[in-house]
C-alpha positions as CSV (number, residue, x, y, z in Angstrom):
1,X,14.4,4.9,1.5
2,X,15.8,8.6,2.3
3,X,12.8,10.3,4.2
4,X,14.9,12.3,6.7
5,X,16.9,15.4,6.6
6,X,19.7,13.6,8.5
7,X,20.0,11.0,6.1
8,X,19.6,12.6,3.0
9,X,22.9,15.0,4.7
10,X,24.5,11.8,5.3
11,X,24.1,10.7,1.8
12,X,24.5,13.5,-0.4
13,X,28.5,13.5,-0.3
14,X,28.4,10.1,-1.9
15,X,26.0,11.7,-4.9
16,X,28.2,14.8,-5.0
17,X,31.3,12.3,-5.5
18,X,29.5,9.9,-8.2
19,X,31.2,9.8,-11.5
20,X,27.5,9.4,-13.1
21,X,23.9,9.7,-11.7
22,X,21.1,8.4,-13.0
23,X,17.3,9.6,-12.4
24,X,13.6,8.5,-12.5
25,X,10.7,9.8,-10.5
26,X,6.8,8.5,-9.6
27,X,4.1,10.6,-9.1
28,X,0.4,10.4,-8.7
29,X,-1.0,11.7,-11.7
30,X,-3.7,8.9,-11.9
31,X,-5.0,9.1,-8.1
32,X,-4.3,12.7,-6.7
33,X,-5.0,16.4,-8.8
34,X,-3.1,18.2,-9.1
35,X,-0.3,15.4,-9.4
36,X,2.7,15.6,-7.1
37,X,5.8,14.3,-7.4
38,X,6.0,11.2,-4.9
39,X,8.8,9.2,-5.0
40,X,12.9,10.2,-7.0
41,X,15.0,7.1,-7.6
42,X,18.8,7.7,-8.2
43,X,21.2,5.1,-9.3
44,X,24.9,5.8,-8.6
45,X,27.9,3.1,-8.8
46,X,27.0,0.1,-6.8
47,X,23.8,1.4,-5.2
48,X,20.1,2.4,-6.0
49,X,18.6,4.8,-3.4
50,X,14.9,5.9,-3.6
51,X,14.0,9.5,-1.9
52,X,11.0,10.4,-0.3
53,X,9.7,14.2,-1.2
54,X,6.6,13.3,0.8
55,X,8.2,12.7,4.0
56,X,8.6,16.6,4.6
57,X,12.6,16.9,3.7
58,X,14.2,19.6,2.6
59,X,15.0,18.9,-0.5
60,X,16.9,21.9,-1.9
61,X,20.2,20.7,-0.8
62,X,19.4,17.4,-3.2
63,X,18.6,20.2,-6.4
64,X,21.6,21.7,-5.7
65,X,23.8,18.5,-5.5
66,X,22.2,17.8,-9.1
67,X,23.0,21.1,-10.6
68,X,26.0,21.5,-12.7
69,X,26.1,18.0,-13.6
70,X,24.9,15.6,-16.4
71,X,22.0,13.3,-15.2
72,X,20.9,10.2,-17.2
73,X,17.5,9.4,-17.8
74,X,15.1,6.8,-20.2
75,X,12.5,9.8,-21.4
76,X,12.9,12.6,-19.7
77,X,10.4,14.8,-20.8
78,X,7.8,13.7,-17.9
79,X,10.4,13.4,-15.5
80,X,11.7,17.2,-16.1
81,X,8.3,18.7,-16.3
82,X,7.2,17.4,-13.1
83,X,10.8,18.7,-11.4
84,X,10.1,21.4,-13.3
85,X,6.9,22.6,-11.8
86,X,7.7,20.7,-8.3
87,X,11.0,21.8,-6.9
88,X,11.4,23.8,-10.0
89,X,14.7,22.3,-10.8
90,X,16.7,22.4,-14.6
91,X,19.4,20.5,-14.8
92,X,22.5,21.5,-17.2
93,X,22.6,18.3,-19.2
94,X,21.1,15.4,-19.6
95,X,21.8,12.1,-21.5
96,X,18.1,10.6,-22.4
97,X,18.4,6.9,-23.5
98,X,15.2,7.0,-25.3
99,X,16.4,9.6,-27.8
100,X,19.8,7.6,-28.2
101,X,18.1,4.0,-29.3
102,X,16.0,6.3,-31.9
103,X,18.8,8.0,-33.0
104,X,20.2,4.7,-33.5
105,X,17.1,3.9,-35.9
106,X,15.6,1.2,-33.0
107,X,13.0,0.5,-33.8
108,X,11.7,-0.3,-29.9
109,X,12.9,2.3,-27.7
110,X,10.9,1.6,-24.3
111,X,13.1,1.1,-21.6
112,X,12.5,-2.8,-21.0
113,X,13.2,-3.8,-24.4
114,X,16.4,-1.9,-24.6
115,X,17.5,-2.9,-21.4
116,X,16.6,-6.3,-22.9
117,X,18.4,-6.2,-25.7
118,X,21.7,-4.7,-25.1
119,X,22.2,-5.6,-21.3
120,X,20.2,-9.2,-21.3
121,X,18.0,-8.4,-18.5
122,X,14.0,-9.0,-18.4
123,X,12.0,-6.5,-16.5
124,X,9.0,-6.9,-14.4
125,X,6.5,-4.5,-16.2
126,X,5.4,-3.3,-12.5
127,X,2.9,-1.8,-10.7
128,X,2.8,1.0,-13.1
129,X,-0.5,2.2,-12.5
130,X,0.0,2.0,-8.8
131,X,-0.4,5.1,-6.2
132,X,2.7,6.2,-5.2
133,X,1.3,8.8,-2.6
134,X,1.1,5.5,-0.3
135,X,3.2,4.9,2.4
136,X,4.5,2.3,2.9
137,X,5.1,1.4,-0.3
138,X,5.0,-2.1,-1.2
139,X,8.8,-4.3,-1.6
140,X,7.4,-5.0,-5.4
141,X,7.0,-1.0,-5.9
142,X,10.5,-0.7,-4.5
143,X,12.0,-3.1,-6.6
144,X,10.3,-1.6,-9.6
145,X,11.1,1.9,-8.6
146,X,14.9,1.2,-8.4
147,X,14.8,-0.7,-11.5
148,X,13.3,2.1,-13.5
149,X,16.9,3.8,-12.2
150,X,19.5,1.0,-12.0
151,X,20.0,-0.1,-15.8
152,X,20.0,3.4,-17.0
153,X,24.0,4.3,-16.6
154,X,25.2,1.1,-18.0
155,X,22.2,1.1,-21.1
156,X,23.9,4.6,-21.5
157,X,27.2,3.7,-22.0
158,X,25.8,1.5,-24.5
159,X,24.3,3.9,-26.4
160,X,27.0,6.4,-26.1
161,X,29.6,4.1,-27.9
162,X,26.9,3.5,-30.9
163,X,25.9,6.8,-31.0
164,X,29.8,7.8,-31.5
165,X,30.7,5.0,-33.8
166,X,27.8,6.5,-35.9
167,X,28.8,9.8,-35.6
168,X,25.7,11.2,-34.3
169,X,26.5,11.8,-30.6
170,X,26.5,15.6,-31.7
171,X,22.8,15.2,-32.9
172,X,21.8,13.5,-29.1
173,X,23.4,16.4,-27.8
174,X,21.4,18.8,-29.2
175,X,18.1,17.1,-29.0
176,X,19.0,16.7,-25.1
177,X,19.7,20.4,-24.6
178,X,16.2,20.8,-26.9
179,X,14.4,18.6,-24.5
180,X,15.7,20.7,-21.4
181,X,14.4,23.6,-22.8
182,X,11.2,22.5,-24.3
183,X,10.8,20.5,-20.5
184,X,11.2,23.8,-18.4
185,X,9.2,26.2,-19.8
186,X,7.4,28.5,-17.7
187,X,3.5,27.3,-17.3
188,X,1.4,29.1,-20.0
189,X,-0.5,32.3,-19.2
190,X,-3.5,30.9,-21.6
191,X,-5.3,29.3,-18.9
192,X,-8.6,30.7,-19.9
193,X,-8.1,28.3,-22.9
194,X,-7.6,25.1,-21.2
195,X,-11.5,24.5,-21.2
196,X,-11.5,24.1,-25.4
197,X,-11.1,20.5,-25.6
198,X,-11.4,18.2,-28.4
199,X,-14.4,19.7,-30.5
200,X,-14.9,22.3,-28.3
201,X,-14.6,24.6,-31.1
202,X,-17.7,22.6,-32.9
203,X,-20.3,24.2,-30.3
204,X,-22.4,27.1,-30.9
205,X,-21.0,30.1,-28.8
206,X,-23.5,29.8,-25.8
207,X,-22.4,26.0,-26.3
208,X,-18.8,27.0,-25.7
209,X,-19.7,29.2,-22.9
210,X,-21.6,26.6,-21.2
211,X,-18.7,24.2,-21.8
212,X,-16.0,26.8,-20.6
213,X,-18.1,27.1,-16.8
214,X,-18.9,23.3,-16.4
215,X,-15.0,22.4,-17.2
216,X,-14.2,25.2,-14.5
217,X,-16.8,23.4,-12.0
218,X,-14.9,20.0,-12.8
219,X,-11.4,21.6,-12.1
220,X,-13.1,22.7,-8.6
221,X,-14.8,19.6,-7.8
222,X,-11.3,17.6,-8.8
223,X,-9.0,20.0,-6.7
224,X,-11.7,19.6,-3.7
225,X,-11.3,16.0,-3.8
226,X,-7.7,15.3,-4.9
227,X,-9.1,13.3,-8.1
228,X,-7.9,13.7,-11.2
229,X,-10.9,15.5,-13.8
230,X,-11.7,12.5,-15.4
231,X,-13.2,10.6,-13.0
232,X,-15.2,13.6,-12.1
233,X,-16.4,13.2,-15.6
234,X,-14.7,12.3,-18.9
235,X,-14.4,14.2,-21.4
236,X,-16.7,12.6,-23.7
237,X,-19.4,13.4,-21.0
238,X,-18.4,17.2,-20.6
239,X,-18.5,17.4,-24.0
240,X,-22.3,15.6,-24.1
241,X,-23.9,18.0,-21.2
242,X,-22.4,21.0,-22.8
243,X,-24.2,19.9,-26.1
244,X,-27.6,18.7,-24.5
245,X,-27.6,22.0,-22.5
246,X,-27.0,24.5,-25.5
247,X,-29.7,22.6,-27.2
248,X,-32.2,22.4,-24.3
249,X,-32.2,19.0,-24.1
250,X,-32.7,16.4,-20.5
251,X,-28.5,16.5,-19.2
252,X,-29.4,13.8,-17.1
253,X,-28.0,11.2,-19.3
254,X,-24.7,12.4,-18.9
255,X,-24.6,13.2,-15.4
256,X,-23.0,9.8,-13.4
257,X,-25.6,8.1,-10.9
258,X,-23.0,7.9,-8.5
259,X,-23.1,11.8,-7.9
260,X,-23.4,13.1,-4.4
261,X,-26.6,14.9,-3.6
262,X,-23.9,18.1,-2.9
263,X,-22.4,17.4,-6.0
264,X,-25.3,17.7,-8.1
265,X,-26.6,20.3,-6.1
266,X,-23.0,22.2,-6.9
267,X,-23.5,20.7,-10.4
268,X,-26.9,22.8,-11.2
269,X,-25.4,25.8,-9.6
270,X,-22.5,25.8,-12.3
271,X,-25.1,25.0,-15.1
272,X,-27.2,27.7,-13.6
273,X,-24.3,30.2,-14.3
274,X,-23.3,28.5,-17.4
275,X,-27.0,29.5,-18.8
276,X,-27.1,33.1,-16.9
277,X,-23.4,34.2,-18.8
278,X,-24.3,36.8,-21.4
279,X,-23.7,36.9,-25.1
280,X,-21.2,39.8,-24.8
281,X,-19.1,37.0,-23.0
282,X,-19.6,33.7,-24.8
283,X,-16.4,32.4,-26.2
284,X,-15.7,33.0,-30.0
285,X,-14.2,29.9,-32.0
286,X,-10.7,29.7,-32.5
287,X,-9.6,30.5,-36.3
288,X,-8.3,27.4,-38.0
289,X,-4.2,27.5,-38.1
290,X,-4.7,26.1,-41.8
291,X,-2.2,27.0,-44.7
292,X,-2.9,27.3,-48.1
293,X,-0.3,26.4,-50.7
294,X,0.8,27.7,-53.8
295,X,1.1,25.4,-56.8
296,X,4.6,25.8,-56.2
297,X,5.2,26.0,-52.2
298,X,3.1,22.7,-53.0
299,X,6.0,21.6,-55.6
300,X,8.3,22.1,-52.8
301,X,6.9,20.7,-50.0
302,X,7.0,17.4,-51.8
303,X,10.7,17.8,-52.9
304,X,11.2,18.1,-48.7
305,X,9.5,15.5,-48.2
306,X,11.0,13.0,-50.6
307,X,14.7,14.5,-49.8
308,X,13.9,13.7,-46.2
309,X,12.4,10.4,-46.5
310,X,15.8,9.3,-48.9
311,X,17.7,10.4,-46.0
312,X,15.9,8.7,-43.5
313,X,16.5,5.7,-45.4
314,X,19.8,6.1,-45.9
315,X,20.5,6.7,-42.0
316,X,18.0,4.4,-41.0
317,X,16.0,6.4,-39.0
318,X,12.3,7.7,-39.1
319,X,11.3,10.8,-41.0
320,X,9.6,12.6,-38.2
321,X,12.9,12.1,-36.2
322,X,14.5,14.7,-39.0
323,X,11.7,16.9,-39.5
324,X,7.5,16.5,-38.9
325,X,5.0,17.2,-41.8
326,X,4.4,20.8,-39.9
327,X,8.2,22.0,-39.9
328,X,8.2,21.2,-43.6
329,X,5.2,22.8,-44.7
330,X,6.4,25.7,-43.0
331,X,9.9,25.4,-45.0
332,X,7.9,25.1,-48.1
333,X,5.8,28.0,-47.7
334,X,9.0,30.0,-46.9
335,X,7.4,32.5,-44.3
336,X,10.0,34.9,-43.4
337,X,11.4,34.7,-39.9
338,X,9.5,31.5,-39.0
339,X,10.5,29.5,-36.4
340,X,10.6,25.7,-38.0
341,X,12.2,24.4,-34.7
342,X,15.0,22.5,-36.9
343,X,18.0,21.7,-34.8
344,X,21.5,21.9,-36.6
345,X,21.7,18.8,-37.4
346,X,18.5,18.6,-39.3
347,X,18.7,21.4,-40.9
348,X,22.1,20.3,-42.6
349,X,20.2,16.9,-44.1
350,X,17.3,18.7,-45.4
351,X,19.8,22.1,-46.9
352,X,20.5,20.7,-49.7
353,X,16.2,20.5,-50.6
């Protein structure tokens, strides 16, 4: 484990050297809010080293070793949002073995049964609900933690040769440098909005507005007490004392037992303001994103559809993997400078339709 600045120095020229590097990270989603990033395992030829970003390192010097470079990874997308939003790094490429194998038309794609298949090795499924704040971690979450990093170059290489031979090593490239970009987005500006979960939009207004301050209070009590909002209280539950409050019912039921006499008391301050907000300021329901077909845009969505499903076939892949129901009802209604998302690729299977 690196967890000093002296070692990480001592190390880095060997990364910096590396013909490859391959990357996984833990974090703490399911025991800390908000999550951190706890634990970064690198693979590089002949050795697995895990780095510590809670040991108080600088880390910088490690983002910039990274830059400029190609980093392998099974998934990526979690992996480069948490950098993302942690040390805020973007790398320049990646290689993401989970978009290879379903590029390939695999029909499994996790990382143990491809490491299964094409390298012969079985996986321990791991501690993966573990808490990877601790310290010290355990040897079995070390031995997973490197594993999650150790098959990935040669599982690459693998991939890379099929991906070739199949003449779609362009297509992985683009949906990599896709991911990348989709990954490191800045964090959205609609906070205010994060409160409308699933039926939220079902509620009366002063239902909504009840909602919006008791999933505020829950953001509060979870950052207070470095626990993730749901155990707080679900979402199912939020959802329940928003609804018995608008409709002057007993909350009690949904309120846990288990609740501090402070956190109920902080509990019936936040419905108190959840009652007091006034009508001017109660949330108005979001419009439906629906679209309405022609006749004829209808026509054409099903020609998309059935040109895209024949070449899924043909290639062996799955039809979402060329285009979602969305991107082509958007194609079919033909809206003028609409952004379908279509990479190159999967816009020259479907230009023909």
């Amino acid at each position: 484990m690196i967890a000093t600045d002296a070692a990480l120095t001592e190390w880095l020229p060997r990364l910096k050297a590396s013909p490859w590097v391959a990357l996984d990270t833990e974090a703490d989603s399911l025991h800390s809010y908000p999550e951190k990033l706890c634990l970064v395992q690198i693979s590089l030829p002949g050795e697995d080293r895990l780095v510590d970003p809670l040991a108080g390192m600088d880390l910088r010097p490690l983002w910039q070793a990274l830059s400029g470079r190609e980093i392998l990874l099974h998934a990526g997308d979690y992996d480069l949002r948490l950098l993302h939003r942690g040390p805020g790094f973007v790398p320049t490429r990646v290689f993401d073995t989970m978009l290879a194998a379903r590029l390939l038309g695999l029909k499994e794609f996790g990382l143990n049964p491809l490491v299964q298949k094409f390298l012969g090795v079985v996986l321990e499924k791991g501690p993966q609900r573990a808490d990877w704040s601790r310290r010290p971690l355990t040897e079995r979450m070390m031995t997973y933690a490197r594993n999650d990093a150790r098959y990935i170059e040669p599982l690459a290489s693998r991939l890379r040769v099929e991906l070739e031979a199949k003449g779609r090593l362009e297509w992985h490239a683009q949906m990599c440098e896709q991911l990348i970009h989709e990954a490191c987005q800045p964090p959205s500006n609609n906070h205010d909005d994060a409160w409308r979960i699933k039926q939220a939009d079902r509620l009366s207004r002063q239902g909504m507005a009840i909602l919006r301050e008791l999933w505020h209070w829950r953001d509060r009590e979870a950052v207070a007490s470095n626990r993730p909002p749901f155990f707080i209280l679900t979402h199912d539950a939020l959802f329940g004392l928003a609804v018995a409050l608008a409709n002057g019912e007993p909350p009690d039921a949904f309120i846990p037992r288990r609740y501090s006499p402070r956190r109920r008391e902080r509990l019936k301050q936040a419905i108190e303001a959840a009652r007091a907000v006034p009508e001017s300021d109660w949330p108005i329901p979001r419009k439906v994103r629906g679209r309405r077909l022609t006749t004829a845009q209808k026509h054409q969505l099903e020609r998309l559809r059935a040109w895209r499903d024949r070449a899924a076939a043909r290639l062996d892949l799955d039809p979402t993997l060329i285009a979602s129901r969305s991107m082509l009802v958007t194609l079919a209604a033909g809206s003028p400078g609409a952004d379908v998302g279509l990479l190159p690729w999967q816009e020259a299977l479907l230009q023909p339709a």
